[in-house]
C-alpha positions in Angstrom: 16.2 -6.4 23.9 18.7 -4.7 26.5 16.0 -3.2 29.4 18.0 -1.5 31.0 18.3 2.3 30.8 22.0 2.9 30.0 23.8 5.0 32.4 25.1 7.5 29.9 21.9 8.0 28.3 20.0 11.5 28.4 17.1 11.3 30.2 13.4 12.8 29.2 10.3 13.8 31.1 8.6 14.4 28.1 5.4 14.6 30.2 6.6 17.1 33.7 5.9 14.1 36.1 9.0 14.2 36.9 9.4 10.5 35.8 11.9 10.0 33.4 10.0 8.4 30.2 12.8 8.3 27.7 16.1 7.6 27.3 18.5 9.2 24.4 21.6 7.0 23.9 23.3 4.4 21.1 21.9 1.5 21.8 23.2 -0.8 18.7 26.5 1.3 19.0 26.0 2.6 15.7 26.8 6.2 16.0 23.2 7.1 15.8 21.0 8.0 18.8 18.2 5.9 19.7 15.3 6.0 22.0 14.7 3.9 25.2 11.3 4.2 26.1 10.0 3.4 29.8 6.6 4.2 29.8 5.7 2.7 33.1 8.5 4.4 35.3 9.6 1.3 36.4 13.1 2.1 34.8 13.3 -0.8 32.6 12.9 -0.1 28.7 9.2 -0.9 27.1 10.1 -0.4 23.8 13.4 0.6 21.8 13.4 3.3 18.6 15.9 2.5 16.3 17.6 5.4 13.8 19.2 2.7 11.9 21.0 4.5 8.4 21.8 7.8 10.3 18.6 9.6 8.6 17.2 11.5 11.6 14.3 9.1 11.5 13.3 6.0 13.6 13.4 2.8 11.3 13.1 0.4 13.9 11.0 -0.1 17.1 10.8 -3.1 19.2 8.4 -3.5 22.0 7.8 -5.4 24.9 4.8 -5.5 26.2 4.6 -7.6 29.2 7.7 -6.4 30.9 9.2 -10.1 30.3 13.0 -8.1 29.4 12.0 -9.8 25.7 10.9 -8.3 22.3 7.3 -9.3 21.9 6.7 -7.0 18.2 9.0 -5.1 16.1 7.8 -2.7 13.2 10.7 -1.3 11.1 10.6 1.2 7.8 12.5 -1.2 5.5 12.5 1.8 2.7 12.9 4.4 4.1 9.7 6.2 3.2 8.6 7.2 6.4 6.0 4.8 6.9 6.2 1.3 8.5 5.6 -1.4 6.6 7.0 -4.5 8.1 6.2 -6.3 11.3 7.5 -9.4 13.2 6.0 -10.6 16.7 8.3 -12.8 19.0 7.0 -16.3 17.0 9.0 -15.2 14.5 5.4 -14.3 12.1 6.1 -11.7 9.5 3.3 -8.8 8.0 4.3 -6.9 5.6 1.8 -3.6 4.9 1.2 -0.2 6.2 1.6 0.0 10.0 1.6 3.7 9.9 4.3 6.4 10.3 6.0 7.8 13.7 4.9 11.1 13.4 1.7 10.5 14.7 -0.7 11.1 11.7 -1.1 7.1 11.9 -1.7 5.1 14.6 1.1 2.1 14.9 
């Protein structure tokens, strides 16, 4: 995981502290725009969101949380349905069920 906030990116306060929380940008170079999340304001990325098939949603999100520059858990949306439904932590262990959606009416 890349963590740091590209240059070119567009850059979000999506609170008003006036610390940037969120970077819009192509991360995987796929034409899409993904999210770079810094949610400490330490301007290193926390977590990536992933718009993988050009849908509008986020398929993908990989996290690290303990600021090691390293993917600690990933979730994706392998179907497309909205919903999360497969995760892999940085052991390489695999769970597969419902890990909730990104609109907020689940938790992930």
């Amino acid at each position: 995981m890349s963590t740091e906030i590209p240059a070119d990116a567009v850059l979000v306060d999506t609170d008003g502290d006036g610390i940037v929380d969120a970077a819009l940008t192509d991360v995987d170079g796929d034409g899409t725009t993904d999210a770079v999340l810094d949610t400490d304001g330490d301007g290193q990325a926390d977590s990536i969101a992933y718009d993988t098939n050009a849908d509008g949603e986020i398929d993908i999100i990989e996290a690290d949380t303990d600021a090691d520059g390293y993917t600690d858990i990933a979730v994706a949306d392998t179907d497309a349905d909205g919903t999360f439904d497969t995760a892999v932590d940085d052991e390489g262990n695999v769970e597969v069920g419902d890990f909730g959606s990104i609109d907020g009416g689940d938790a992930v």
